[in-house]
Structures are given as structure tokens and as C-alpha cells.
C-alpha positions in Angstrom: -23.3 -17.9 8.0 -25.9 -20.4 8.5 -27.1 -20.3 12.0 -27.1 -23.8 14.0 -29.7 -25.6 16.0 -30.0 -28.2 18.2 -32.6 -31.2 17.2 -34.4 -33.3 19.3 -31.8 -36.2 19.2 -28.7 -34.4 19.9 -30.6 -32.6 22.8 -30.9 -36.2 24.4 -27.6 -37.4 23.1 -26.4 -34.2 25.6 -28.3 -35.3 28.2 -27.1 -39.0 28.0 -24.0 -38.1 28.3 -24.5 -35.8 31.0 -25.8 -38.5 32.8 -22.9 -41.0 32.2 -20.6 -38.5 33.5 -22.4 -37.5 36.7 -22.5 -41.4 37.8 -18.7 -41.1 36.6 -17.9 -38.8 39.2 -19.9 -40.4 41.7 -18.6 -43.7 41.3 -14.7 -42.0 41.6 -15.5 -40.4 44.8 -12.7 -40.4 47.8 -13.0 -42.3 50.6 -12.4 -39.0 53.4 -9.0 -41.3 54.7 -7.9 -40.6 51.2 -8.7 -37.1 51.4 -7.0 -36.7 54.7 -3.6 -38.0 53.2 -4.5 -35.7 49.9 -4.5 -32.9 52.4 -1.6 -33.8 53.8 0.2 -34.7 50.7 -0.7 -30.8 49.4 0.4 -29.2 52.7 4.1 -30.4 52.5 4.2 -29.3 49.0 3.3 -25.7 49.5 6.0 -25.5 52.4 8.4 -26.8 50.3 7.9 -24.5 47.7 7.9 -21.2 50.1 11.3 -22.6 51.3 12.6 -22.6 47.8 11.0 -18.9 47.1 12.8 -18.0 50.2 16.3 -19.2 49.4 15.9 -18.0 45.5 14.8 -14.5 46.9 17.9 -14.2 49.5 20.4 -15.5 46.5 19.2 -12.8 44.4 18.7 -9.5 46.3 19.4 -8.5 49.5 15.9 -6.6 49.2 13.6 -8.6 49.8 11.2 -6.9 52.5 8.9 -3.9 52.0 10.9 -2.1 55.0 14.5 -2.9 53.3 12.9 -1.6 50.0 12.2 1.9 51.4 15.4 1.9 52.8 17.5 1.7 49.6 19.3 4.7 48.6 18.8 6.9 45.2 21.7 5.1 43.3 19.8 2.3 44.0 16.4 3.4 42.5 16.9 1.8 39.2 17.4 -1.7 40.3 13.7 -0.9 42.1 12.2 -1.0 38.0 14.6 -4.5 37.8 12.7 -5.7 41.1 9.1 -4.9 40.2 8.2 -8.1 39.4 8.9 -10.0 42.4 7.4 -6.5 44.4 4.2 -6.4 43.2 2.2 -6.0 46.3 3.9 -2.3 46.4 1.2 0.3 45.3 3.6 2.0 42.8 4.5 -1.1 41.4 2.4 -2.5 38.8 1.6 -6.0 38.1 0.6 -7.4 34.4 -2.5 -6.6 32.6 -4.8 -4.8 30.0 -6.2 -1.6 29.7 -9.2 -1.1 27.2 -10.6 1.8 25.5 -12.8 1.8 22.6 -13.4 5.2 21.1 -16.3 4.1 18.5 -13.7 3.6 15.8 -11.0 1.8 17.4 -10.8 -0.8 19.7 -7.4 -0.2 21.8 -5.6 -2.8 24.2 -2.6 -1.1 26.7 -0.3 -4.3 27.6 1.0 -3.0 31.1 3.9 -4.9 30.2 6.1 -2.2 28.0 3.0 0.2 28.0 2.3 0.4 24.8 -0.4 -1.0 22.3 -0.7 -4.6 22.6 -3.9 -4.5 20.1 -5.5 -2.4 18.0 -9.0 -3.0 16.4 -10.9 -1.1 13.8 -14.2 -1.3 14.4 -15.2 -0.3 10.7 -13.9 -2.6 8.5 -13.4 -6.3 8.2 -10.9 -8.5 5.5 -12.1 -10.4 2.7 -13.2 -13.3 4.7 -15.4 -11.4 7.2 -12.9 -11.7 9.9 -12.2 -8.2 12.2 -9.2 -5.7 11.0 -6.5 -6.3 13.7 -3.3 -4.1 13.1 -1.7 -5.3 16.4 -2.4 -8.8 17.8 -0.9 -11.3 19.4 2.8 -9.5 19.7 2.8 -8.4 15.9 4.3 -5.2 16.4 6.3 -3.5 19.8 7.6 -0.4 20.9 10.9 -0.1 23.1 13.0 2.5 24.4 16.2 1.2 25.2 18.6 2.9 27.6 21.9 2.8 29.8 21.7 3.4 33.0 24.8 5.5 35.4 25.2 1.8 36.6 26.3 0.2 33.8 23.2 -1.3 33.1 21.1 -1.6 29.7 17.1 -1.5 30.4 14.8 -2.6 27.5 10.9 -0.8 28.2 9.2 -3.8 26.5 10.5 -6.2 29.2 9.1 -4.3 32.3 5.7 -3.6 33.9 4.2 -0.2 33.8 1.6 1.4 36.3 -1.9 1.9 33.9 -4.2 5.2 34.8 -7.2 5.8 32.6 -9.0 9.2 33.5 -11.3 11.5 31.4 -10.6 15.1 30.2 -13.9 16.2 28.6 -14.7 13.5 25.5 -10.9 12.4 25.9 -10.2 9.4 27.4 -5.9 9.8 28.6 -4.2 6.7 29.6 -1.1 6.6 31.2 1.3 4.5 31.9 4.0 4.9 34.4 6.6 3.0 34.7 7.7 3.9 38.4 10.8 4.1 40.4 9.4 5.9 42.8 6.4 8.4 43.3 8.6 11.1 42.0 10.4 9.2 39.8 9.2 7.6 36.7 9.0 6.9 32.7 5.2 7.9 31.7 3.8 6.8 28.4 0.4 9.0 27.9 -2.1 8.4 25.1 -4.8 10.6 24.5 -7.6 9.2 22.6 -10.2 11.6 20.7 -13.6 10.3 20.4 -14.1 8.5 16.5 -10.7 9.6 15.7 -8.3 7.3 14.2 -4.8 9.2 15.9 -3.6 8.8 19.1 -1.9 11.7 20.4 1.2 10.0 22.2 3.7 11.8 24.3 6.8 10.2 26.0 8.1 11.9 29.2 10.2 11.5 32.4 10.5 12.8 35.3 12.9 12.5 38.4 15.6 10.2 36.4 18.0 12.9 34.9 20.7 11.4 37.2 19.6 7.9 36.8 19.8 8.1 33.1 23.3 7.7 31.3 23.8 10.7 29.6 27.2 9.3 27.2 24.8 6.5 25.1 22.3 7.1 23.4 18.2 6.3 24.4 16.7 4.4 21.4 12.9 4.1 20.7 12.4 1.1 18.3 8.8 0.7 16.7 8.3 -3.1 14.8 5.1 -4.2 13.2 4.6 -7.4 10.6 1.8 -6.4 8.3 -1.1 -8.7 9.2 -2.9 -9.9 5.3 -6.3 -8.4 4.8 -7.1 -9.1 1.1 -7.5 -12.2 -0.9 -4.9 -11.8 -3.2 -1.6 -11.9 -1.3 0.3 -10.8 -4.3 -1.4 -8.2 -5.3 -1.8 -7.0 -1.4 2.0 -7.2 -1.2 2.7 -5.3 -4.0 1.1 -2.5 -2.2 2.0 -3.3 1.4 5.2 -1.2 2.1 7.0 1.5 4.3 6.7 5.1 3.0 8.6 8.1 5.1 8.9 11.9 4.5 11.7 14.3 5.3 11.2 17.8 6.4 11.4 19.2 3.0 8.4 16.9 2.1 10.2 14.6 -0.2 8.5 11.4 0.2 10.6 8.0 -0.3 9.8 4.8 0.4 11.6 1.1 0.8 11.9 -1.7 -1.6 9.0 -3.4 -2.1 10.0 -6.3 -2.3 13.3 -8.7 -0.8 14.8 -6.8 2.1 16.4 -3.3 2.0 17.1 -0.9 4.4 18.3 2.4 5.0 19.2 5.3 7.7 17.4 8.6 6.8 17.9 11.9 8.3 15.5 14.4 9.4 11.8 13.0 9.3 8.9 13.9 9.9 6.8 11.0 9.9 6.8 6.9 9.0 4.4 4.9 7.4 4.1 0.9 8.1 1.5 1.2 5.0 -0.6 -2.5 4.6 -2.4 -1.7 1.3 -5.5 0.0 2.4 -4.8 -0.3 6.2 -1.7 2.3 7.7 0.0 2.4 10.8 1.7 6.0 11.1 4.3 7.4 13.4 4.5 11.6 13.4 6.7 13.5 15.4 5.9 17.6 16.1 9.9 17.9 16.0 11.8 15.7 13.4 13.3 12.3 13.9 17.3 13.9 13.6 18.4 10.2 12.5 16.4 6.8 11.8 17.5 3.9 10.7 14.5 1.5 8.5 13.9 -1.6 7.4 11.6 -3.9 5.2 11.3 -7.2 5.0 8.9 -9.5 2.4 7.6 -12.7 4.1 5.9 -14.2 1.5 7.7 -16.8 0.4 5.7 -18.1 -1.7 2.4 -16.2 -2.9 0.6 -19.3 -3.8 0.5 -20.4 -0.1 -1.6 -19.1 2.1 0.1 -16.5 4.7 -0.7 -14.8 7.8 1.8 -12.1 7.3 3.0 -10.1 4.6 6.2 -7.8 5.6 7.6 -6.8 8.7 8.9 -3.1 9.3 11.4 -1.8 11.6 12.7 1.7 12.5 14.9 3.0 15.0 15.7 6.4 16.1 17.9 8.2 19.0 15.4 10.6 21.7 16.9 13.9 22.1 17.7 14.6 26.3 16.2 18.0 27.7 18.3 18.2 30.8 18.7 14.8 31.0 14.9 13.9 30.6 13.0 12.7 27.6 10.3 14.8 26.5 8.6 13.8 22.9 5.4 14.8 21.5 4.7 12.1 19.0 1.3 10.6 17.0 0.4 7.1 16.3 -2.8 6.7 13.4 -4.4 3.7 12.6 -6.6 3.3 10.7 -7.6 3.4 6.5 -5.2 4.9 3.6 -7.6 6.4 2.7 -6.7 10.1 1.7 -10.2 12.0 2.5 -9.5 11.0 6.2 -5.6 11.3 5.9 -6.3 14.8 5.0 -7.6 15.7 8.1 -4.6 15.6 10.0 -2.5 18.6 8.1 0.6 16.5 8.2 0.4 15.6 4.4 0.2 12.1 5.6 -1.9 11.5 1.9 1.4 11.6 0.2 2.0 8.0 1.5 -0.6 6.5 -0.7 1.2 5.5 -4.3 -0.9 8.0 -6.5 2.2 8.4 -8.5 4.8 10.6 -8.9 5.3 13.8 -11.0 2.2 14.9 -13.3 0.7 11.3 -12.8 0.5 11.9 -8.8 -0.9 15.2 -9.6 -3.5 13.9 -12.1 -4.6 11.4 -9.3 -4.5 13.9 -6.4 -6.3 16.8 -8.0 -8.5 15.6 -11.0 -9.2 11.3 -10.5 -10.1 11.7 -7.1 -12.0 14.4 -6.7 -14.2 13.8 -9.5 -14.7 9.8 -8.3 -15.4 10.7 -4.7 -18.5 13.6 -6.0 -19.7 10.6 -8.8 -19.9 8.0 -5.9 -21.4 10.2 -3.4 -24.6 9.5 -5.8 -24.1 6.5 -7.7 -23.5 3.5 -7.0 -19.7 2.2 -7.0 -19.7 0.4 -10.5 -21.7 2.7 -12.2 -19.6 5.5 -10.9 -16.6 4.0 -12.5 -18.2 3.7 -15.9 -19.7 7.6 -15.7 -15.9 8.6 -15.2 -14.8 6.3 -17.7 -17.3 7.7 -19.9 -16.5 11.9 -19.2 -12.5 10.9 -19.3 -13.2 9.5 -23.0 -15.1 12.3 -24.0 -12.9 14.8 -23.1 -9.9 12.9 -25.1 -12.0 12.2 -28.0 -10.3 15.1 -29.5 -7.3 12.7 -29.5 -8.6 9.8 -31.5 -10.1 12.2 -34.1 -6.6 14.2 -34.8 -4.8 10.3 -34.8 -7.1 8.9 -37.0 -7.4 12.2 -39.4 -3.5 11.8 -39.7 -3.8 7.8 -40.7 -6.4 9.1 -43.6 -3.9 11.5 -44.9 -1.2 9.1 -45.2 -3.3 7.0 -46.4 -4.7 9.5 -49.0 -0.7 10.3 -49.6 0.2 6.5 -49.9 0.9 6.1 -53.3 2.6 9.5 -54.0 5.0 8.3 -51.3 5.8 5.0 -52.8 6.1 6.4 -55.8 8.7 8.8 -54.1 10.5 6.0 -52.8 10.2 3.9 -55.8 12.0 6.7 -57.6 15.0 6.9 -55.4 15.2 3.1 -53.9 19.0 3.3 -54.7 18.8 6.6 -52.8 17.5 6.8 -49.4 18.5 10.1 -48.1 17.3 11.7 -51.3 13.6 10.0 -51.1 13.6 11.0 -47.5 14.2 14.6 -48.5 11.3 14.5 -51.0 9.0 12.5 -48.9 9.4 15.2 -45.9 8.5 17.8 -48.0 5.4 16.1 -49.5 4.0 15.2 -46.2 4.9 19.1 -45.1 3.6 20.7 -48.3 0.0 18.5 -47.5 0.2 18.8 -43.8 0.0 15.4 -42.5 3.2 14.5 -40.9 3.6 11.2 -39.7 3.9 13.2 -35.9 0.4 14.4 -36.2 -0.9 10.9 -35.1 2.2 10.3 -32.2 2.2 13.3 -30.5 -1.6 13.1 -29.4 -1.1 9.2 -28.2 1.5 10.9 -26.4 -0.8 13.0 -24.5 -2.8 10.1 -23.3 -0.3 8.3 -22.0 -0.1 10.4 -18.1 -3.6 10.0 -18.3 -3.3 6.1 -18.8 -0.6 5.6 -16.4 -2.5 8.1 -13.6 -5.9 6.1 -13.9 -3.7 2.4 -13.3 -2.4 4.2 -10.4 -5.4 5.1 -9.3 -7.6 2.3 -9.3 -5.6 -0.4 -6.8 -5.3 2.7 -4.3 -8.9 4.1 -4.2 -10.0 2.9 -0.6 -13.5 3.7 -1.9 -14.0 1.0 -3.9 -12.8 -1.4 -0.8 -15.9 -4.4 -0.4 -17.7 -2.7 -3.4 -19.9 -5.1 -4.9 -21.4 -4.3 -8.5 -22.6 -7.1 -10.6 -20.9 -10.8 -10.3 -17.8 -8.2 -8.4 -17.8 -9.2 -4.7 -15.1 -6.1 -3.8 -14.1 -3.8 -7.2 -10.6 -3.5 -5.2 -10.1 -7.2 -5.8 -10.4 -9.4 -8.7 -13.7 -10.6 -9.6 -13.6 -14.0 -9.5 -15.7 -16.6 -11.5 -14.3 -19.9 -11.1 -11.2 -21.1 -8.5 -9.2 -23.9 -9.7 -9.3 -26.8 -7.6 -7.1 -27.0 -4.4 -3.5 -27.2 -5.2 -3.9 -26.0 -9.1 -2.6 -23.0 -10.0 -1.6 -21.7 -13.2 1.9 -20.3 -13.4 2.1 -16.3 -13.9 -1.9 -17.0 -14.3 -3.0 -18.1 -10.4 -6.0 -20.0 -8.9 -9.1 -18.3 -10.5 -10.5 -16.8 -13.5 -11.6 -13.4 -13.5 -14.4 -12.1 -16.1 -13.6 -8.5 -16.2 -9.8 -8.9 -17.6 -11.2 -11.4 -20.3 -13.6 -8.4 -21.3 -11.1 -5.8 -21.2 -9.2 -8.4 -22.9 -11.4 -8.9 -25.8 -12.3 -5.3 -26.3 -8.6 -4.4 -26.8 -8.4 -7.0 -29.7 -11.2 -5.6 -31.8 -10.3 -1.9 -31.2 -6.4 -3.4 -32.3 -8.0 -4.8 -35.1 -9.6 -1.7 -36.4 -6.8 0.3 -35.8 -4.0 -1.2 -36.7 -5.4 -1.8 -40.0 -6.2 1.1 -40.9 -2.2 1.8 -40.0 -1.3 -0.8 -42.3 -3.7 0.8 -45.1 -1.9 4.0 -44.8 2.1 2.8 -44.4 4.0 3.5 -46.9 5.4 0.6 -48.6 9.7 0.3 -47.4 12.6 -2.1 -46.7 11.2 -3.8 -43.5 8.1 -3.1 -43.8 6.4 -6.9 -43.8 8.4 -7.5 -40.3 6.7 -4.4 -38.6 3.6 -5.7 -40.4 4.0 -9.4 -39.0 5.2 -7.7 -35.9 1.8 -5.7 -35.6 -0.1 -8.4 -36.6 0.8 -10.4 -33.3 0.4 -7.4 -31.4 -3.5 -7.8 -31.9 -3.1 -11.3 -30.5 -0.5 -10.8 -27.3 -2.0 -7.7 -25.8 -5.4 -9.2 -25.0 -3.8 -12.3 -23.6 -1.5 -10.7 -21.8 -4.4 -8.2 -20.7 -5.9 -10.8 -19.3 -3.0 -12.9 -17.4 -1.6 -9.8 -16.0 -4.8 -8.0 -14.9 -6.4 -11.7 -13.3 -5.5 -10.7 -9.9 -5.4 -7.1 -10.4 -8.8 -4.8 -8.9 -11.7 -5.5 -11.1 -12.6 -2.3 -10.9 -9.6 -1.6 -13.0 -10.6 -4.0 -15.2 -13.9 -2.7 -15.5 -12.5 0.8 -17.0 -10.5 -0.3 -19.4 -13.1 -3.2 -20.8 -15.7 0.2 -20.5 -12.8 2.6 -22.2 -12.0 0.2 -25.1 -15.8 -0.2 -25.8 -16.2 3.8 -25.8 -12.9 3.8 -28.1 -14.2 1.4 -31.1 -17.4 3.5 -30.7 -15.9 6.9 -31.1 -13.9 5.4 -33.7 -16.5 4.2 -35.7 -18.3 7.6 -35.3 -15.4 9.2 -36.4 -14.8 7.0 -39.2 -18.8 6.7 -40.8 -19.8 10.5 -40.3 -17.1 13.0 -38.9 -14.2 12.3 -41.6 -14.7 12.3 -45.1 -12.1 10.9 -47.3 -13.0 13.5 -50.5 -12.6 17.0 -48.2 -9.8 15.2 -46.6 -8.3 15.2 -50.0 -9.6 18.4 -51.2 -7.9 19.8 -48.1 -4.4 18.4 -49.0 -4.5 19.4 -52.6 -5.1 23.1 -51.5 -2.2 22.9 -49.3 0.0 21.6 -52.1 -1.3 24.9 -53.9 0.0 27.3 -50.6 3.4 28.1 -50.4 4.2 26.3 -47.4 6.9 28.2 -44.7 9.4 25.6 -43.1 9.7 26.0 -39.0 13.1 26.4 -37.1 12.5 22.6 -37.1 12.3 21.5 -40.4 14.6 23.7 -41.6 17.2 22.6 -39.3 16.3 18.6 -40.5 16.1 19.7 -44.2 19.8 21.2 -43.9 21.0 18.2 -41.6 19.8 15.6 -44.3 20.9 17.8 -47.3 24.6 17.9 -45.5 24.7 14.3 -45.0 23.8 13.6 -48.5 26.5 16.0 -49.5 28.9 14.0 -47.4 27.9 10.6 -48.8 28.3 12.4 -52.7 32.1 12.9 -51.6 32.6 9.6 -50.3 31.4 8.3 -53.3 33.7 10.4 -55.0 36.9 9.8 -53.3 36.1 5.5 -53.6 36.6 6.4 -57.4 
């Protein structure tokens, strides 16, 4: 930010006008019979405003003195907490205000009304405009416990004023807060904060109100947060802006992500109010027996700038010791990020989106692992290409067995057409024949599918990956400003936006983009060289044909507001693709042992598997079948 100074005129500009309004003020100056009467004038308003007080207070309560207060009886001690408000001068009574801790990582904020976190601060990080990381602020979020009391009444935490202690236990700061009925008596709220740490060890206890408390409802705690935006693209932030939970079998579910859902889940052991790369946890020591959750999407339109994102919601009953509440809980917040998630053995990691099944477990114990050692070296971009680069190797194995299977069909090509040129009026029969050509030279059409098929969890695992890796967070490399976020190089003019397109153009995805259509272009034709020649054959050519065209654009609509780092791998993993093809192609493969090789297996006597037995006698059965019907017609 450009810092601002003061010139020579506008220092006398300030001192003109400082000048005018000093002879202002002089000028307006009260004659001292108009501040007698001013006086006078003030006097009579304060009394009439302690006689109002007065009357108010006696319509209201019969306790209204300090010595009436003491005197009240035990059945009377809850409608004290009611009272605290107008007896504030009482020393356990408290009055409204803030308590502050900072603990090098977080910046904390204790409301004394409710007692709980009125804002919270990472000290860390800031959001794509520069602008500090605020989970809680200005009543975002709140945390109640609502209960009946043996006189009928209901009392809400968040509406009254708790009594704030902050104390020191070795590097611990502890700060309670009390919500007091009497010395004895009281609902305490303690927080324990651990130096650089980003959970709050939070325990919820009471003493003295067993027979204060009604026993026959039940005593709710209910935790609400809207998820403040951090990144630039609200969409994209959305998409992975949502509440994650996990029961006490570790099963991890999640709400909707988008509209409003809701559901009541038993026995949990923690929630997540997850905001992309940002997380705001609840854990429990025991589970939560019953909670009831919610999720709702605020962003109503993602083109329009937004403050919030979603708001979360969850509710759950407080078991009763004795009559008493006693609850050992955690609150965390702080970065999803997993290497500091990790730290707290409550598998709280599982609530980052790494995927599920083998994808999650690619992510969890292969992707991240091997980005988090390449990074602690390199710089962030250049990390993502070295990784791009070892993952490409390593399935290099898989081009060269796909493209070793299109030169045998297309080595086979004309025997098969001939096949089916032979038997056009019979298709099971050229089926039959072409089966066992393709066995007898070993290059079944499967050859090429099955290894594409092995890529694909690595694929999926890596787009899972990128848009979760808290790493690459404000990671510049290159024209990139932040490789989590897309990496803009032009923004439309105010107002303009593109449909399914947005606001900018990003570089990266029009790379990626264009590196998908040549390696397309190289390998679909050499699919079309080596297809045999059948009915329907120029529609899955014509088909293919636009494929080469509609993936790149839609590479680079979908993938404009996606992480660029993402885009960065696959424009860096096409690239490596064409050039292992073309290596594979010029001086791995050649097209005369290739043939050699399928002439000596037309020599072998070739042994059917289970499988193509079983296909061989299914086709030769439906043939039979067809004979007869052909049969019975004449």
C-alpha cells in the first residue's frame, strides 16, 4: 500500500481551518446567565429521570436493595442471574465486557455477555485481499445452553452476563467465566489456552444448582457460526466451505453442500464448521448421544460480492451428573490443514475432502506425503511440476502397454475387415472369428482399456488433492499470485461476466487446455488408424473428432476459477504425455518386431482362459439359437 504524506499546502489548509474553528467556538461562547439556566435546565432532568428509575425498579421487583437481595431465599436464587443486570454494583455480579488473550497464534475475545468467544483471530494468515482471518466477529457465530428452571422458567446463556477470571497455570493462560447465583452457586465456562496452539480446551461445569435446575427438560447447548469468505473466488470457496461430522465408529459424513439440508445424528464425536482452508471444530472426550445439524448456502448469487458463505447450526442435549452439568469439550480454530490436524489424535484430518475409498487413501498416504517432503526444498510451483513429473514416470508403463495395443490392431486392421467383410450378413459369426484372431495374436482390444483404467484413481485422487492442499495457500510462482486460486490475467470490466465462464481469464487452464488438444490429436488418431472398419463406425469417428475440440474448451471454462495449481499439473502432465508418447512412438516400438511378434503367436497353439471360453460358448449358443429361429420362420 502506498504510504501517504502530507505536503506543504495541505499542512496549512489544516491549520486554516483549525483556526476558523477556534474563532468559531469563541465567537459561540455562553453568556454565564445562560449557563446558570443550562445548569439548571440539566439538574431537573437528572431528578426526573431517577424518579422514573425508581418507580420502573419498584414495578418490577420487590428487590431492589443490596440488603433485600441478601435476604432472598434459595428458590429465589435463579431470579438473582434474571436481576444481574440492574445489580451490577454486587461483586459476584458481572457487568459487560471483553476479555483478551493472544496466545501467539490466536487472537481470542471472551464477550462477558454469554461467556463464550465473541472473536477469534489468527494471527498467521490473512484473505486474498490482505485483510486479517476472523472466524468470529461481529456476532457471526454463538454458543447457548438453554435450560428450564424448577420455576417454570426457560433461561438462554447468551442473554446473560458472566463473571470473567483470567489466571495463569504455568504457560497456560485459563479463563473463566462464571455465571453466578451466588458464591457457591454458579454456571462456569473455563477455557484453557496452550501457548501457539490452535485448540482450546473448553470444559462446561456447574456447581450448587442441582435443585435449581429442572431435571424433566432437557439442557441444550447450541453452537452457530456463518462462514465468513476468505478467498477470491466465492464459488469455488463455497464448493468447499461445508459441515463434516464423525461418529464413534469413525464414519465421516458430511451435509449438502449446497441449498439447505439438515439432519439429526447419533453418537458423535466431533463437528466440523469447515470454511475451505479455515475450520472451526467442536470435540467432545464422551460422544454427543444425539445432535441435530444444519447447513445453509447464502450465496445467492456467486457473481455478487458476499460477506458470508454458509451458516452452520448444531444442537445437542448435555447429559446431568446428579443434576449438574459436567462436559469436557474442545474448540480448534485454526487451518485445514492436515499436518497440524494430526496433532491432535482425534482423526480430525478426515474432515478435509481428500476423497473417499482408494482415492482418499492415494491422497492421505502417497500425494501428501511426497508434496509436503518436495516443498520442504523447492519452491511451491516447481514442487508441483517435480511431482507431476515422478507421477508420469512411474505410469509411463501405462501409455506404452496402451499404445503397443493400438499398433497391434492396427498391424491386425485389415485381417479384421476382411473378417468382417466375409460375414457382413453374419455378425455373430465374424465376432467369433475376430475374437479368436485378436486371441491367437495377443492383442485384445482390453489390452489398451484396462491400463487407462488404472489411471483413472490416480486422476481423480490428484483433482482431489489440489483444491485441498493448504500448502499451496498464497503461493506465488510465476504470473500465479496464490496456486490455491486461479491465476488471473485479465478481469472483465465491472459488471461483465461471462456465463458458466466468470469475470477473468486465467492462463494456466488455456495451457492445460491446449496441451490436451495436441495429445487428443495424436492419440485419437492413431485410434482411428487402428479401428477396424464396422456399421457405425464414421459416427464414433465424427464423435471422436469433436472430442479433440470440446475437451480443451471445456478444460478451460470449467477449470477458470478452479486452483491454478491444478491447472498447472495437468498443462505440465499433458506436456510429459505427448513427450512420452512420441518417445514411445520414434524409438521404443517398432512396427516390424511388433509384427514379427504376432505372427509367432499365430504359430503357438494358443490355450483359451475360463474367460474366453465361457464368451466363446455364450456366442456359439446364441448363434445356435438364431440358426433355429431361422429355421422355424421357414
Amino acid at each position: 500500500m502506498e504510504e501517504k504524506k502530507l505536503d506543504v499546502k495541505s499542512i496549512i489548509g489544516f491549520v486554516l481551518i483549525f483556526g476558523i474553528l477556534l474563532f468559531m467556538m469563541w465567537q459561540n461562547q455562553p453568556t454565564p446567565e445562560e449557563l446558570e439556566a443550562e445548569e439548571k435546565a440539566k439538574q431537573a432532568q437528572i431528578d426526573a429521570e431517577n424518579k422514573a428509575k425508581a418507580a420502573a425498579a419498584q414495578n418490577d421487583t420487590k428487590v431492589t436493595t443490596a440488603q433485600d437481595f441478601s435476604n432472598t431465599t434459595e428458590g429465589d436464587s435463579l431470579r438473582k442471574i434474571a436481576l444481574q443486570n440492574k445489580l451490577g454494583a454486587f461483586s459476584y455480579f458481572a457487568q459487560d465486557g471483553e476479555t483478551v488473550v493472544d496466545n501467539g497464534v490466536l487472537q481470542l475475545k471472551f464477550s462477558n455477555k454469554g461467556g463464550h468467544l465473541a472473536e477469534v483471530k489468527l494471527n498467521k494468515f490473512v484473505d486474498y485481499d490482505s485483510l486479517p482471518i476472523y472466524l468470529v466477529k461481529d456476532k457471526n457465530a454463538s454458543f447457548n445452553i438453554n435450560f428450564g428452571t424448577t420455576d417454570s422458567r426457560i433461561l438462554n446463556t447468551q442473554d446473560l452476563y458472566f463473571q470473567p477470571t483470567k489466571t495463569k497455570n504455568g504457560e497456560n493462560t485459563i479463563v473463566s467465566m462464571k455465571l453466578k447465583v451466588s458464591e457457591t452457586k454458579f454456571l462456569e465456562y473455563k477455557y484453557i489456552i496452550k501457548p501457539n496452539d490452535y485448540m482450546i480446551d473448553f470444559t462446561i461445569q456447574s456447581q450448587g444448582l442441582s435443585s435449581e435446575i429442572n431435571s424433566s427438560q432437557e439442557v441444550n447447548l447450541k453452537w452457530e457460526q456463518k462462514a465468513y469468505r476468505h478467498d477470491e473466488s466465492i464459488s469455488y470457496e463455497n464448493r468447499y466451505t461445508r459441515l463434516t461430522y464423525q461418529h464413534d465408529d469413525g464414519k465421516i459424513d458430511k451435509l449438502s453442500q449446497g441449498g439447505e439440508d439438515d439432519d439429526v445424528e447419533e453418537d458423535m464425536d466431533w463437528m466440523s464448521f469447515r470454511q475451505h482452508f479455515f475450520s472451526s471444530i467442536l470435540t467432545t472426550d464422551k460422544q454427543f448421544k444425539s445432535v441435530a445439524l444444519t447447513s445453509k448456502d447464502l450465496v445467492e448469487d456467486e457473481e455478487i460480492d458476499t460477506v458470508f458463505t454458509k451458516q452452520f447450526s448444531a444442537k445437542t442435549a448435555l447429559a446431568l451428573n446428579g443434576n449438574e452439568i459436567n462436559e469436557s469439550l474442545g474448540l480448534y480454530y485454526g487451518p485445514t490443514d492436515s499436518k497440524i490436524l494430526k496433532n491432535y489424535d482425534k482423526n480430525l484430518e478426515e474432515s478435509i475432502p481428500f476423497g473417499w475409498g482408494i482415492f482418499g487413501w492415494i491422497n492421505k498416504y502417497l500425494f501428501v506425503p511426497l508434496f509436503s517432503f518436495l516443498s520442504s526444498f523447492l519452491p511451491y510451483g516447481i514442487a508441483i511440476i517435480v511431482m507431476t513429473v515422478l507421477i508420469k514416470l512411474s505410469m509411463s508403463f501405462v501409455q506404452y502397454k496402451q499404445y503397443l495395443s493400438q499398433m497391434k490392431m492396427k498391424i491386425l486392421k485389415p485381417e479384421l475387415d476382411a473378417i468382417r467383410e466375409k460375414h457382413k450378413d453374419n455378425k455373430m459369426k465374424a465376432q467369433q472369428e475376430t475374437m479368436a484372431l485378436q486371441n491367437k495374436a495377443g492383442a485384445s482390444p482390453l489390452a489398451g482399456c484396462l491400463p487407462a483404467l488404472i489411471q483413472m484413481p490416480v486422476f481423480y485422487a490428484l483433482f482431489m488433492f489440489f483444491p485441498t492442499a493448504f500448502a499451496l495457500r498464497q503461493k506465488k510462482f510465476l504470473w500465479a499470485d496464490d496456486l490455491s486460486s486461479f491465476d488471473s490475467i485479465y478481469k472483465f470490466p465491472d459488471g461483465f461476466s461471462i456465463p458458466f465462464y466468470g469475470d477473468h481469464i486465467s492462463l494456466f487452464p488455456i495451457l492445460a487446455g491446449i496441451a490436451i488438444f495436441f495429445y487428443m490429436k495424436l492419440t485419437t488418431g492413431q485410434q482411428q488408424m487402428s479401428a477396424p472398419q464396422q456399421e457405425g463406425m464414421p459416427d464414433m469417428a465424427k464423435m471422436m473428432k469433436y472430442m479433440i475440440y470440446f475437451a480443451p474448451i471445456m478444460m478451460i471454462i470449467f477449470f477458470n476459477s478452479y486452483a491454478s495449481g491444478l491447472s498447472l499439473y495437468y498443462f505440465i502432465s499433458n506436456l510429459i504425455s505427448i513427450g512420452i508418447l512420441l518417445v514411445i512412438k520414434n524409438f521404443i516400438l517398432d512396427e516390424e518386431k511388433i509384427l514379427a511378434g504376432i505372427q509367432a503367436n499365430k504359430a503357438k497353439p494358443k490355450k483359451e482362459n475360463r474367460f474366453q471360453k465361457r464368451m466363446k460358448e455364450m456366442m456359439e449358443q446364441a448363434e445356435q439359437q438364431k440358426q433355429a429361429q431361422k429355421r422355424n420362420k421357414k
